[in-house]
C-alpha positions in Angstrom: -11.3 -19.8 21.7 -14.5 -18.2 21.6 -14.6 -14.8 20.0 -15.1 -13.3 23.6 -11.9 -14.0 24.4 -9.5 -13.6 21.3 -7.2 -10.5 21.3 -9.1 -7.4 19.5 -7.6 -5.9 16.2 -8.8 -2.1 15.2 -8.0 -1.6 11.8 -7.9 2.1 10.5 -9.3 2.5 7.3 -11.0 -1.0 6.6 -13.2 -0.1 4.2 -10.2 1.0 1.8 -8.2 -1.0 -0.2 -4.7 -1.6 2.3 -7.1 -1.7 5.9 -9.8 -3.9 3.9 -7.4 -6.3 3.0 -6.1 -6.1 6.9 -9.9 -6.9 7.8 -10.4 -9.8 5.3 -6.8 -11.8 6.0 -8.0 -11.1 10.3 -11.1 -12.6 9.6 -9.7 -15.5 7.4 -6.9 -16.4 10.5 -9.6 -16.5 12.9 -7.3 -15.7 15.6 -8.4 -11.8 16.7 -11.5 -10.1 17.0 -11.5 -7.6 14.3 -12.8 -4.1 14.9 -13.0 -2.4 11.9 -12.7 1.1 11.9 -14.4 3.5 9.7 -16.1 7.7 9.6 -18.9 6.2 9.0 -19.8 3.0 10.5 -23.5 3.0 9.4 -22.5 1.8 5.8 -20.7 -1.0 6.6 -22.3 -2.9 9.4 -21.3 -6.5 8.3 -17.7 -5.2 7.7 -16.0 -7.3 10.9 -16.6 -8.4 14.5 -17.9 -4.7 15.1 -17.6 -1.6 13.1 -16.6 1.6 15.4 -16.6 4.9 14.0 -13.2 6.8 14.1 -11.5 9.8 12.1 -8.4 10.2 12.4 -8.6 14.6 12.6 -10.8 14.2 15.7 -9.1 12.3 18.1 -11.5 12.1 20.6 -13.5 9.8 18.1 -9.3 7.6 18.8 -10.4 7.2 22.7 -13.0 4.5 21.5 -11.8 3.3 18.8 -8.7 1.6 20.4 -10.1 0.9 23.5 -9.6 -2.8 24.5 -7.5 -3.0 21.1 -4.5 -5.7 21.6 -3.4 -4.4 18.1 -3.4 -1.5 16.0 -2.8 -1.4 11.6 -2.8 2.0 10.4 -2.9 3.4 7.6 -3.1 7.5 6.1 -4.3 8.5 2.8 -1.8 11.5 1.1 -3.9 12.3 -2.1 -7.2 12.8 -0.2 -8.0 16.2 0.0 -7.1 18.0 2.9 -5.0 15.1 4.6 -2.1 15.9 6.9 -0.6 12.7 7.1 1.6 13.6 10.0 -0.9 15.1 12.0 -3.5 12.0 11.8 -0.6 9.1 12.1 0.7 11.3 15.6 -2.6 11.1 16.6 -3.4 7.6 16.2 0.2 6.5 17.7 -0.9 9.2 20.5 -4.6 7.5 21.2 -3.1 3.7 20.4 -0.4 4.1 23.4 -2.9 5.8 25.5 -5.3 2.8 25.0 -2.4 0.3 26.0 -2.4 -1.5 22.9 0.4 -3.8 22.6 1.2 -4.0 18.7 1.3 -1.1 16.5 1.6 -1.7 12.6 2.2 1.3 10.3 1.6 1.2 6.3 4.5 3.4 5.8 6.9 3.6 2.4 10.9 4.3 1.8 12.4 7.8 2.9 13.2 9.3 -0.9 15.0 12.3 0.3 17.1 10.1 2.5 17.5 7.2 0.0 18.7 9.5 -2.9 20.5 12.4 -0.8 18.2 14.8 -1.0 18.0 14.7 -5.1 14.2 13.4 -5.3 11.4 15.0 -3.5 8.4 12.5 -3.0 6.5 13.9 -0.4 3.6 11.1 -0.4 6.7 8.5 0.4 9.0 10.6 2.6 6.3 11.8 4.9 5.3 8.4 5.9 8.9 7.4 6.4 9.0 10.0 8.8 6.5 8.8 10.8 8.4 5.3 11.9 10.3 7.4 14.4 7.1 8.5 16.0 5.9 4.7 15.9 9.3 3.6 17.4 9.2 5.9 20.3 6.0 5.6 21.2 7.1 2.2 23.1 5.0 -0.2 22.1 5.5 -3.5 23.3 5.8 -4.6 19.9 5.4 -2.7 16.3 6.2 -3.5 13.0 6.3 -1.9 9.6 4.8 -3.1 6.1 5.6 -1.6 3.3 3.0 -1.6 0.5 4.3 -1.8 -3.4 2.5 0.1 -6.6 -1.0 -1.2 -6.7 -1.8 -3.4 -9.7 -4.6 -1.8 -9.3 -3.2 0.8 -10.5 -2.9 0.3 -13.6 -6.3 0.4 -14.5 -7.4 3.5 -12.1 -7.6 7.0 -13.2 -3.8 7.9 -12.7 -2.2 5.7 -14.4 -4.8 3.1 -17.2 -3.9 2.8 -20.6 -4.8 6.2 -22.8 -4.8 6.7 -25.9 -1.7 7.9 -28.0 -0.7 10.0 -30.6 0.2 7.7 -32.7 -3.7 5.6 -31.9 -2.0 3.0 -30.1 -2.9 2.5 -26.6 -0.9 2.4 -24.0 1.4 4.2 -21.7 3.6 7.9 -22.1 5.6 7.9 -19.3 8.9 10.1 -17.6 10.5 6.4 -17.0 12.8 4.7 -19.1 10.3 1.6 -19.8 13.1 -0.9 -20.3 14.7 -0.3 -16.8 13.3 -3.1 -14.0 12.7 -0.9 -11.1 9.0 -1.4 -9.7 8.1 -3.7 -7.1 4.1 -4.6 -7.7 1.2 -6.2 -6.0 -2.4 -6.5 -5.4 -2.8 -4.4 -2.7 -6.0 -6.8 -1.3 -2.9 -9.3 -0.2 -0.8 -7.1 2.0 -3.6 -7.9 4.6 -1.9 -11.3 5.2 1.4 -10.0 6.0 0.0 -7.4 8.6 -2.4 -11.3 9.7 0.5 -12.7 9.9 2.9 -10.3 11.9 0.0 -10.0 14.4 0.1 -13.9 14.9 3.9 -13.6 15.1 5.1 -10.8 17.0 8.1 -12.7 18.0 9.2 -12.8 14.7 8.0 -9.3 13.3 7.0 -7.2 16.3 10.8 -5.7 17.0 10.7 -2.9 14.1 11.1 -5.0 11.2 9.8 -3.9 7.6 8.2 -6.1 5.4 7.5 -5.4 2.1 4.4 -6.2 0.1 5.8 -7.4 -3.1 4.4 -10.0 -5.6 6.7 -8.7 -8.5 9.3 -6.7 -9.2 9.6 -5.2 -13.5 10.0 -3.2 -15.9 7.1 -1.2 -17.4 8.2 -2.8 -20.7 7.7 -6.3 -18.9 4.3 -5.2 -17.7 3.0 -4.4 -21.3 5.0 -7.3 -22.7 2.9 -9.7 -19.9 -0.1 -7.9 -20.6 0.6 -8.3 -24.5 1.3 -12.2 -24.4 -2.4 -12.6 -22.8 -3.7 -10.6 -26.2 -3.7 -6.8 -26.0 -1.6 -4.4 -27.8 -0.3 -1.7 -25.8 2.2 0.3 -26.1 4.6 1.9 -24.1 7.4 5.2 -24.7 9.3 7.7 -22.4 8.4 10.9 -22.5 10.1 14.0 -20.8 9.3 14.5 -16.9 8.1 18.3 -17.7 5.7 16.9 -20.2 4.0 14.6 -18.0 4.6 16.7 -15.2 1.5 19.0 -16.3 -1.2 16.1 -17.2 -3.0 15.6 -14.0 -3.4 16.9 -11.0 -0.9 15.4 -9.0 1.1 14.4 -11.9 4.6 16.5 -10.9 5.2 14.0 -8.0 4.6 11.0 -10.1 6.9 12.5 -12.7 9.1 13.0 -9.3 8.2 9.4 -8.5 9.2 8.3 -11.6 12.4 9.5 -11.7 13.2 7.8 -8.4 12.3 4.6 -9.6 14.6 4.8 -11.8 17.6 5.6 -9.9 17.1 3.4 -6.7 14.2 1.0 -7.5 10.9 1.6 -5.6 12.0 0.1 -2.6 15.5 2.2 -2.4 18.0 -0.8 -2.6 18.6 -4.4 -2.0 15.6 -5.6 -0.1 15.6 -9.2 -0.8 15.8 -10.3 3.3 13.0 -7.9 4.1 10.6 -9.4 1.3 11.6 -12.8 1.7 11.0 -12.5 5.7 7.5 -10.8 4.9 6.8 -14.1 2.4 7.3 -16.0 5.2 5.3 -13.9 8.3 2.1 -13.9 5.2 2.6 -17.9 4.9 1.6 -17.6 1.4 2.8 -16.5 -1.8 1.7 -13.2 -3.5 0.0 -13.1 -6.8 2.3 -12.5 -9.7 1.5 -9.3 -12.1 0.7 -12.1 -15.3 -1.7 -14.1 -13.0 -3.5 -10.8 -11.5 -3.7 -9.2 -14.7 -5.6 -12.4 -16.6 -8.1 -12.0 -13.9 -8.4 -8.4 -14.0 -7.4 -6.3 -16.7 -9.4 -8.3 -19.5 -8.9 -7.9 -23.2 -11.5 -6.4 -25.1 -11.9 -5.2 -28.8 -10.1 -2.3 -28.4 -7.0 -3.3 -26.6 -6.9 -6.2 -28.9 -7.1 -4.4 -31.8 -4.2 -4.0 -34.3 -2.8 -0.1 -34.3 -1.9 -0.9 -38.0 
């Protein structure tokens, strides 16, 4: 099929780390033109197919951006500045339906409030949840719903790398009991080949399923204890939520976040036929934390270090 004629894909924020994956797994399947969408196009000509500029607080920049678009992945950032996540997703669903496009995917994450009764308040997970409705009304002829896990990444951005500790180990301080498995993980570049793969299978993933991103599910003391058995020497302890609560901005709903974890697990509860189903749709298995982290979070001098 020559590109011409393949269905056209507009990814919303391809140049980040969810909608870049989205672009590289399209462009790998080789089945969809890929339009990648970004607010400013000019940096990133050889991104996909074409690169159209679109911002998701002026919609009128949408009318473009999804014209001709057979599918739609979208994704919102919470923690930049300014972002009202509700606003920009209602637009997009808006400007997507308007433009006829057939299959809507949506990054979204569990409802917290829902999940824990109203106990934990997660804002940067609960407002996307909210947003499925909007997605499932909107009457697509087909949409689906990924679910992305805690970034490996993560682990060695700002938030949440190693520091320094009072007692000159380095490691981690955090409001989590570390022995309690409750994080589902994985390198964020790979949920692109679930959303690939749901767009090549709407028959089996277009009806409002959710399928999580997961490549492994652990304790923080299993992280440290993986990343120790490849030669560092972290460390890792629990510290009070009001204590951490004041280190960053940003740092009370990871506290918050935190907390959840521990009570219901990232996901919320039992989602074993969700991630097996999204193993499938992806068509290939997701990195494990050990095999990321040999790769990418490399042991130097001072991680290697003894504390003694």
């Amino acid at each position: 099929m020559s590109s011409n004629n393949k269905p056209r894909i507009a990814v919303v924020g391809a140049t980040g780390h969810q909608g870049g994956g989205v672009v590289r797994a399209l462009k790998r399947g080789g089945q969809f033109k890929v339009r990648a969408l970004t607010r400013h196009p000019g940096g990133h000509r050889g991104l996909a197919d074409e690169v159209v500029e679109a911002d998701l607080n002026r919609p009128e920049t949408l009318v473009g951006a999804f014209a001709s678009a057979h599918g739609v992945f979208l994704v919102t950032n919470f923690w930049e500045e300014g972002a009202d996540e509700g606003k920009e997703a209602t637009a997009a669903i808006r400007a997507a339906r308007d433009a006829g496009v057939k299959h809507f995917i949506w990054s979204t994450l569990p409802d917290v409030e829902a999940i824990s009764g109203g106990k934990f308040h997660v804002p940067h997970f609960t407002g996307k949840a909210r947003i499925d409705r909007i997605v499932e009304e909107a009457g697509f002829a087909h949409h689906t719903f990924v679910i992305a896990p805690m970034y490996y990444q993560n682990l060695v951005g700002a938030a949440l790398a190693p520091q320094m500790q009072a007692d000159g180990s380095l490691g981690w301080a955090l409001p989590l009991d570390p022995d309690v498995r409750c994080i589902h993980l994985g390198d964020i570049g790979e949920l692109g080949n679930i959303v690939a793969g749901a767009f090549e299978h709407p028959d089996r993933a277009g009806y409002g399923e959710y399928l999580p991103f997961v490549g492994d599910f652990m304790s923080f003391s299993e992280i440290v204890g993986s990343l120790n058995r490849q030669g560092h020497d972290f460390s890792v302890r629990e510290v009070p939520k009001e204590e951490y609560a004041n280190q960053f901005p940003g740092a009370a709903e990871v506290a918050e976040m935190f907390s959840y974890f521990q009570a219901h697990t990232y996901l919320g509860s039992d989602s074993s036929d969700r991630i097996a189903l999204a193993n499938r749709i992806a068509g290939v298995r997701p990195t494990r934390f050990a095999e990321w982290a040999r790769v990418n979070f490399p042991v130097t001098e001072a991680s290697s270090a003894s504390t003694g």
